[in-house]
N, C-alpha and C positions, 0 to 999 in steps of 0.2 A: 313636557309630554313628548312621546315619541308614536312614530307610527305600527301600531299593533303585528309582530311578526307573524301570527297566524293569518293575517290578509294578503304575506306577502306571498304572489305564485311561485311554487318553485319545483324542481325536479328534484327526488331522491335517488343517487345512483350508485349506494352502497352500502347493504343489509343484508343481511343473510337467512335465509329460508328461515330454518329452527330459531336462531338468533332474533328474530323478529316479534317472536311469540309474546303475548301479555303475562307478568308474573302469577295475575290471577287467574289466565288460562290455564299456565302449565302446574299452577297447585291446585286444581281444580282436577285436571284430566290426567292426573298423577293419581290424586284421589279415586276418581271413576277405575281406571285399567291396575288400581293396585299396585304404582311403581312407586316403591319408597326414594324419598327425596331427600338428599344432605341438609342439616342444617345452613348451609349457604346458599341455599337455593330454598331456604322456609324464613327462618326467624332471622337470617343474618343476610338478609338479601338489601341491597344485591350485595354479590361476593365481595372478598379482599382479596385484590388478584395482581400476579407480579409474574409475566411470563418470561420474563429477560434470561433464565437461564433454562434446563433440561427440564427441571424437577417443577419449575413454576406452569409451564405449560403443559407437561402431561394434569395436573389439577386444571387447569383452563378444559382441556380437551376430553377431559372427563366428566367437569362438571357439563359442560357441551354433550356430551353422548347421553349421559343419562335425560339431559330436556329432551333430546332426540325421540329418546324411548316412549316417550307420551305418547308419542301419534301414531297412536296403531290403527284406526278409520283412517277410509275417504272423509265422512264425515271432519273427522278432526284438521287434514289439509285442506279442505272448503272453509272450514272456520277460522285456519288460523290466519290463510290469505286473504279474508274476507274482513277480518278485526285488523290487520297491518294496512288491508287500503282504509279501514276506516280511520285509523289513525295517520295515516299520510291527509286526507282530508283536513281531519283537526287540527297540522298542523301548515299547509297554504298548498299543498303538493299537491300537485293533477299530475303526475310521472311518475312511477316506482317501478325501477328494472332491481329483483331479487334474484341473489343467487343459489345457486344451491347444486347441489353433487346428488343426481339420482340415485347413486349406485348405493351411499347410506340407508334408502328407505327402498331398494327393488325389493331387498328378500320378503318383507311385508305387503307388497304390491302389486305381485308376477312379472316381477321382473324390471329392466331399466326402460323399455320402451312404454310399458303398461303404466310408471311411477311418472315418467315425465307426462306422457300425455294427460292423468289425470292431472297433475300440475298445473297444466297449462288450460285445464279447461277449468279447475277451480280459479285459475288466475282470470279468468273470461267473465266466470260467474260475478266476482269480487269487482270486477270492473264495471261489469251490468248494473251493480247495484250501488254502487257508490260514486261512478263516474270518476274517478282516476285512474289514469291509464295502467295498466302494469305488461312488461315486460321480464321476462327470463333469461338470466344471465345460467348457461351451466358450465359449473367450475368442475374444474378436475382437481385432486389432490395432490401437494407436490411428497406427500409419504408414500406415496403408490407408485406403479411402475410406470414409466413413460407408454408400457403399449396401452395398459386402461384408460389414461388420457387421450388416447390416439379414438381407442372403441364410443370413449364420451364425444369429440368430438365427431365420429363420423352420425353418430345419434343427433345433436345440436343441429349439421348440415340440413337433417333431414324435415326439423320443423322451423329451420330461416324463414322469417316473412310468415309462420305462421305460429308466435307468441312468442319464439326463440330469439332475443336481440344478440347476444352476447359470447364471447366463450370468455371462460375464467380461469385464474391458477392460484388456489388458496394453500392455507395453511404454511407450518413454517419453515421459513425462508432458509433454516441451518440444513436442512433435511431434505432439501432437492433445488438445483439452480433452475434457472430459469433454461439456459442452452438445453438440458433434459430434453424437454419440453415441446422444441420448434416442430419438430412433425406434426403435434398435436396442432397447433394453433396457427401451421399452415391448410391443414385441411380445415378448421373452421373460418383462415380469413378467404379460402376459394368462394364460396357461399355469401360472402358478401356480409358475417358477420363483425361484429368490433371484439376486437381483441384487447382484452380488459384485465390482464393480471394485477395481482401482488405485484408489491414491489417496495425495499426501501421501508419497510415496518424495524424487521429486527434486526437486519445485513444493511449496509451502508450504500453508499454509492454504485458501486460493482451492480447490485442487485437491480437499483433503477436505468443504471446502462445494458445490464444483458436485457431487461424486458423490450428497451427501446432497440438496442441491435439486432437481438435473436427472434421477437415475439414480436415485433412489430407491434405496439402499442398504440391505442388507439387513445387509454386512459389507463392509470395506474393506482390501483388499490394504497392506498396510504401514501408512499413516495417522498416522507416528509426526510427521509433520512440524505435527500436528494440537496439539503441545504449545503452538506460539508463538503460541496464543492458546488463553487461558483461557474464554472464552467459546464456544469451539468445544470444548472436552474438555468442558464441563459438559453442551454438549446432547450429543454423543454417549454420556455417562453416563446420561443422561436417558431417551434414546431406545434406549437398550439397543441399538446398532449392535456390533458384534463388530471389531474392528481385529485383523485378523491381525497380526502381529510378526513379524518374522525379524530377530534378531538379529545372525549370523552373516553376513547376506545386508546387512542395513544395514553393517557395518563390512567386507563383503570389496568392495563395491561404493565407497566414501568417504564413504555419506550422513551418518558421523558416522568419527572420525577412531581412534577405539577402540569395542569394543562394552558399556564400560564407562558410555559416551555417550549409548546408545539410551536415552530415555527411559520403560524396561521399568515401572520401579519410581514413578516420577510419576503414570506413566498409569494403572497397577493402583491406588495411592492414592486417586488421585481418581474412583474407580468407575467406570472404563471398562472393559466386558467384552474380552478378551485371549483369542485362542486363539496359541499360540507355534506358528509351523512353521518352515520351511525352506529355500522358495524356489527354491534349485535346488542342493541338494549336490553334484551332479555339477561342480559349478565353484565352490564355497565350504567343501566338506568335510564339515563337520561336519551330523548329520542328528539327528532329532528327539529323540530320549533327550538329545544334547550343551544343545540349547536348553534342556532343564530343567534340565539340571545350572548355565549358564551362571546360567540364573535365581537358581538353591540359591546358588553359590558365589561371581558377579560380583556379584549385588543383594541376597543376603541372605533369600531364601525361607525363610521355612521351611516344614515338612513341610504346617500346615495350608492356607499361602500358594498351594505348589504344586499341594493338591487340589484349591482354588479356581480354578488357572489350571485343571486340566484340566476340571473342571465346566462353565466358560466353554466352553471349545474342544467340550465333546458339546452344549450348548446351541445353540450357535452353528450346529451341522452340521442337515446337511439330512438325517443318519441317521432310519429309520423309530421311532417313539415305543417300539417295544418296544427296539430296542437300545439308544438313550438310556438308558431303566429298566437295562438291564441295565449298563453302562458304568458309572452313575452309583450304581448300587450297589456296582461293584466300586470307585468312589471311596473309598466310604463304608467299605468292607472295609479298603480298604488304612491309613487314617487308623486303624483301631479296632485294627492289629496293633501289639503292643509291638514296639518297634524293638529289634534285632537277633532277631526272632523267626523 
């Protein structure tokens, strides 16, 4: 018998807004607002998806834009952030910093100041009611011009310390380096936020050193491709940088050809801090309890293994210091119960 990973506390610190959505939400409010939906996002869900080259990710990024197009309410952003904290609950999480790019839903919303504040206040509501915490990561796109990242960030400054934890730098990595970028994610690390790009998904090493040189990184969006040099795992052990993981997202994408592949268990080895999340289940399945289990039963965790990952993952977060204490004791709870107790 082992000890149930839904009792274990833990932080989620990397999901993505629309990504987060329930399959049944988005064939439901598909149905409601009259947006027709591909067969891989109805009967063949979830997709078969292989974004390794041009042609596999514009299909990723389409079938992405169309879930997008659901949420035409407020309504619909209180609901879908309000069913993602419920399912962080279900699955041991009291933490959830989502990312998400205003600028995709202003024209629906008046605007990017108008889109994120409502954001952040259904992200209020959703925490009201569910008691886990959430936090707002805003990412900039690296397909867009370095000054609309510059305009995200100086918007992000503006709500620091009031549900804004984060700045972000999504999307793919062939299509804008991280150097781009440093104006942007200097004026969000002035404010005091964590600088939390991509990094190290589809581009190799290069990718995970410019986030660390040029963006100063606080944690790095995937980063798994940061194995094929050893000299680069050691300083980010070093440097105590946090490498988000998504397993499921690494292998439903091609970045590795099974999720047996992600080098989960190298990088935990050699003292690289790990928080596991998700990515975007909405289009890969399986959601954040499945990553620990993957951990338990693809890599061999065991019980103390796995309380380590989630201590990394509340470490990592931008939650306020008393809920870390509290998080971090219910680690400490869950390791001290005899199993099957």
């Amino acid at each position: 018998m082992e000890r149930p990973i839904s009792q274990l506390p833990k932080a989620h610190l990397h999901l993505h807004f629309t990504g987060s959505m329930r399959h049944s939400t988005l064939v439901e409010l598909a149905d409601r607002h009259g947006v027709h939906l591909p067969h891989a996002l109805v009967e063949e869900w979830p997709p078969r998806l292989r974004a390794t080259d041009e042609r596999g990710w514009f299909r990723f990024q389409r079938l992405y834009d169309i879930a997008r197009s659901v949420l035409r309410t407020p309504e619909d952003l209180y609901r879908l952030l309000r069913e993602a904290a419920e399912d962080e609950r279900a699955a041991g999480s009291g933490w959830l910093e989502i990312q998400v790019d205003p600028s995709g839903y202003a024209s629906r919303f008046d605007g990017l100041t108008a889109t994120l504040e409502l954001i952040l206040d259904a992200a209020g509501v959703a925490e009201a009611e569910t008691g886990v915490g959430v936090g707002i990561v805003v990412a900039a796109n690296r397909t867009k011009h370095p000054l609309d990242a510059k305009a995200l960030a100086r918007l992000a400054t503006q709500y620091a310390g009031r549900g804004v934890v984060g700045f972000g730098l999504n999307n793919d990595e062939r299509r804008g380096r991280a150097l781009d970028f440093e104006g942007a994610f200097r004026i969000a690390r002035r404010s005091g936020l964590l600088s939390v790009p991509h990094g190290g998904e589809l581009m190799g090493p290069r990718s995970v050193q410019e986030c660390l040189d040029v963006l100063d990184a606080d944690r790095i969006g995937h980063g798994v491709r940061a194995i094929e040099d050893p000299h680069l795992v050691e300083r980010i052990a070093t440097q105590g940088v946090t490498l988000e993981v998504c397993p499921s997202s690494n292998a439903g994408l091609g970045v590795v050809d099974d999720v047996a592949q992600v080098p989960l268990r190298r990088l935990f080895d050699n003292g690289v801090p790990i928080a596991l999340g998700t990515d975007d289940p909405l289009l890969f399945g399986p959601r954040l309890a499945a990553q620990y289990e993957t951990a338990r039963e693809v890599f061999g965790f065991d019980d103390r293994e796995l309380a380590e990952l989630a201590r990394m993952s509340i470490r990592g977060s931008a939650a306020p210091e008393g809920r870390k204490k509290e998080l971090l004791a219910g680690v400490d709870a869950w390791l001290a119960t005899p199993v099957g107790a």
